[in-house]
C-alpha positions in Angstrom: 32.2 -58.9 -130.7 33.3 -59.7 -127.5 35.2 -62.9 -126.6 34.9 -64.3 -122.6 38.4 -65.6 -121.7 37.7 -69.1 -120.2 37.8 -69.2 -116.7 40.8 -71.6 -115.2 39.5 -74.2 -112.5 42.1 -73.9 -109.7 43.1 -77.9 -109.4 43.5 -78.9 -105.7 46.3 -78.1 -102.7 49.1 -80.7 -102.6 48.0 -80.3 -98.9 44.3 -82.1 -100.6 45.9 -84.7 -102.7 48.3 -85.9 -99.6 45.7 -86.1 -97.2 42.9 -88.1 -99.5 45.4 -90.5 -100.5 46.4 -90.8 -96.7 42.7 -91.2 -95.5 41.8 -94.0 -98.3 45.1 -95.5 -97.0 44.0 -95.6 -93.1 40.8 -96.9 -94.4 42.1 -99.9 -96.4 44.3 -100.5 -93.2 41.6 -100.7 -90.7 39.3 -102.2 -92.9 41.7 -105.2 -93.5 42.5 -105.4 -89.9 38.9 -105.7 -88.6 37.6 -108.0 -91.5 36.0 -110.6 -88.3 34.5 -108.3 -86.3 30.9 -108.7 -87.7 30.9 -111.8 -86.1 32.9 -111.7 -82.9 30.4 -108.4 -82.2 28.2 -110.0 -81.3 29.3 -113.0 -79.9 31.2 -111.0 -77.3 29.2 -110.7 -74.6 30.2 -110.6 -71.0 29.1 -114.0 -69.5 31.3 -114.8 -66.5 33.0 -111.2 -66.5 36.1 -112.6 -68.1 38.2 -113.0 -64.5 36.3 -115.7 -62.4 32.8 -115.4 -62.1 32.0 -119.0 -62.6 34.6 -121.9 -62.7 32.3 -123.6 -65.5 29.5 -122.8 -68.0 29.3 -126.6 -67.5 25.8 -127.5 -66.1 23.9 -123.9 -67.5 20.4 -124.4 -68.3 19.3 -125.9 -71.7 17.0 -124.9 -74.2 19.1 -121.3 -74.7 18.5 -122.0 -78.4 21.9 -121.0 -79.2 24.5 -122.2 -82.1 25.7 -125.3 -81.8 29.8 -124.8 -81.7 31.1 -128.8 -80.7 31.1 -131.4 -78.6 32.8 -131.4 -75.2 35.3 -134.1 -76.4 36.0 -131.8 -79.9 38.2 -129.3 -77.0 41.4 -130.6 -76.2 42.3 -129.9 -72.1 44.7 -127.7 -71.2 43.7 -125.8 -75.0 41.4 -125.1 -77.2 39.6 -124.9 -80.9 39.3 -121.5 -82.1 36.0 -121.3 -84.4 36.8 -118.8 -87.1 33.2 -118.1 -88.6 32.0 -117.5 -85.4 34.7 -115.0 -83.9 35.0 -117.2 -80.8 37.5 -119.7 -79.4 36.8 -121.9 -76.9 39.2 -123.2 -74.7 39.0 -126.5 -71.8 41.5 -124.7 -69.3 40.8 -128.0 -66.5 38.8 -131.3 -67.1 35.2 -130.2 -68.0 35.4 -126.3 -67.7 34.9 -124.7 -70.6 35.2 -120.6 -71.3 34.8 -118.8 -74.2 36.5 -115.7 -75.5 36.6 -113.5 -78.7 39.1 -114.3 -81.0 40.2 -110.8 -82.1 42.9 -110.0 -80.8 42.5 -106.8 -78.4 46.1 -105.4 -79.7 45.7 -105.0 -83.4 42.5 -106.6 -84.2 43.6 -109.8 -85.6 42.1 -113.5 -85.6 44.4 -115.6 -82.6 45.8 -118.4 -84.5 46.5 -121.1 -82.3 45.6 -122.6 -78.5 47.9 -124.6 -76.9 49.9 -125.9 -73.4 47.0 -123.3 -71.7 47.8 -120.6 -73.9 46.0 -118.5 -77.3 48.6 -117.2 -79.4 48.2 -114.4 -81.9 50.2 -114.7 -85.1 50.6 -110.8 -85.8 52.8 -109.8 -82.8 52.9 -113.2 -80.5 50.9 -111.7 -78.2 49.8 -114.7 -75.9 46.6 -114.9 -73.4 45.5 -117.2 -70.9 43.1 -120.3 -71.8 41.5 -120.0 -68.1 40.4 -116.2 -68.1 41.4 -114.5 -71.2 44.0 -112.2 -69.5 47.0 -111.1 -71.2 50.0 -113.3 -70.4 52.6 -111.9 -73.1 52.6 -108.6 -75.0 52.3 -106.2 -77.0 48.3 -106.8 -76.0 47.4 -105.0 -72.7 43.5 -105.8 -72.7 42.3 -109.4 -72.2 40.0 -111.0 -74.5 36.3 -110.3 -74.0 35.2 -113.5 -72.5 31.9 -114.7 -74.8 29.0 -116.6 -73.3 28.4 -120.3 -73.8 26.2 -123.3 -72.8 27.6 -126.5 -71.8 24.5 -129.2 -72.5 25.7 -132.6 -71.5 28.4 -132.9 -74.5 27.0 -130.0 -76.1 28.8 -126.4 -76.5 26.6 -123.9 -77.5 27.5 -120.0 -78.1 24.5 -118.2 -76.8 
């Protein structure tokens, strides 16, 4: 009779185990960090180029059919309301011109947390950007916010 010694399965490299843990680790990490961005995707379009363009989406065409964000008189001047579930804030920079921007911040990917005295703030890393074109007005951030496209309907905001 002849007996087959069982075979040992040779258990993984410590090099393996280090590197899976790391990699499940990243991937908790980013996934945590970019929890919004299904919605600000696509409601980051390019509508007035983020620097200038137009003064005001104030007096665009309507009919665009899009989603109904507020009313003119919901976005305080010199601010504005940042609309979570949609991934956009909008701000009022001067007396009826309205812009639109993502809110994810283009540092680490979070949601801005407050607008105020013509200025979104992010709550990770206080980095601060301008209420008139999006642009970066206090680091660590060194891209501006992707401006996002809107219709202003007589007291109607709409994101297109």
């Amino acid at each position: 009779m002849t007996s087959e010694l069982p075979q040992s399965v040779p258990a993984p490299a410590r090099r393996t185990v280090v590197a899976a843990v790391g990699a499940a680790g990243l991937a908790v990490a980013l996934t945590a960090c970019g929890s919004d961005s299904d919605s600000s995707g696509s409601s980051t379009s390019q509508a007035d180029a983020g620097s200038g363009g137009a003064s005001s989406d104030s007096g665009a065409s309507s009919g665009s059919g899009g989603t109904a964000l507020a009313k003119t008189s919901d976005i305080p001047e010199g601010g504005g309301t940042i609309f979570k579930d949609k991934g956009v804030v909008v701000t009022q920079p001067t007396a009826g011109t309205f812009k639109a921007f993502s809110s994810k911040c283009t540092h680490a990917g979070c949601a801005v947390g407050s607008v105020a005295n013509g200025v979104i703030h992010c709550p990770c890393h206080n980095s601060e950007f301008s209420v008139e074109d999006g642009s970066v007005k206090k680091g660590p951030a060194t891209q501006p916010l992707p401006a996002a496209q809107i219709t202003v309907s007589g007291d109607s905001i709409t994101l297109a």
